[in-house]
N, C-alpha and C positions, 0 to 999 in steps of 0.2 A: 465530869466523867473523863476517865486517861481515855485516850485512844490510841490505836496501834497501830501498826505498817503494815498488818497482816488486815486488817478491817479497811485502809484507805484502798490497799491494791483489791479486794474484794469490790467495793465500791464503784473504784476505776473498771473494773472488769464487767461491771452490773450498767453504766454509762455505756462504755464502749458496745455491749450487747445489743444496746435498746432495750433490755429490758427495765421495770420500775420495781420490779422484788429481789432482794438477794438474800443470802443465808451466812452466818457464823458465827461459830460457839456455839450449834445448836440452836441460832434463835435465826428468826424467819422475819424479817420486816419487807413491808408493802408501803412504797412512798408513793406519793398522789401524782407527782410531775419530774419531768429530767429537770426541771428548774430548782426544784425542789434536793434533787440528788448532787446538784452542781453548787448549789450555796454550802451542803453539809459537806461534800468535799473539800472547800475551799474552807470550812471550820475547822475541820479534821486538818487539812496540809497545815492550816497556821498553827495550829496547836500542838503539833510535833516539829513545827520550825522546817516544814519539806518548802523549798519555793513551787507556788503553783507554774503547770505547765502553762507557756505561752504559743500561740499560732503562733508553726510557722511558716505562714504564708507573706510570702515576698512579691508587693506593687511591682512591677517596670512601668518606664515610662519610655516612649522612643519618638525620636524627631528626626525625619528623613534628609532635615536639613534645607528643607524650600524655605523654611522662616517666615516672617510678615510681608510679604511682597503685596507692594503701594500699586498695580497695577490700575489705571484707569480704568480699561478697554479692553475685551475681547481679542483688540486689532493690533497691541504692544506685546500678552500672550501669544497669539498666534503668527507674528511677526510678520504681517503683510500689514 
């Protein structure tokens, strides 16, 4: 089957809703799962050559700079 750029943004659109039914060309499909919507997405982008979209969610990481401090005791921290 060709698929189009007008049936993935369809798609795209029926994901983003939360919905699991959407319509075009007059025809009405009901899929069982978002997992289900998201694998025929990712058939659909590959098969018109779209790259699928990636998270973009970005880690930080942060280090206030104390490092591994070797302290023995209580009494080297608190310097008495």
């Amino acid at each position: 089957m060709a698929y189009t750029l007008q049936q993935l943004a369809d798609l795209d659109s029926a994901i983003s809703s939360g919905v699991t039914s959407t319509s075009y060309e007059g025809k009405s499909v009901q899929f069982r799962s978002l997992d289900e919507m998201l694998r025929l997405r990712n058939i659909i982008a590959l098969s018109l050559g779209v790259t699928p979209q990636r998270s973009s969610t970005l880690l930080v990481s942060h280090d206030r700079g104390y490092g591994d401090t070797n302290w023995s005791s209580d009494d080297e921290i608190f310097g008495a």
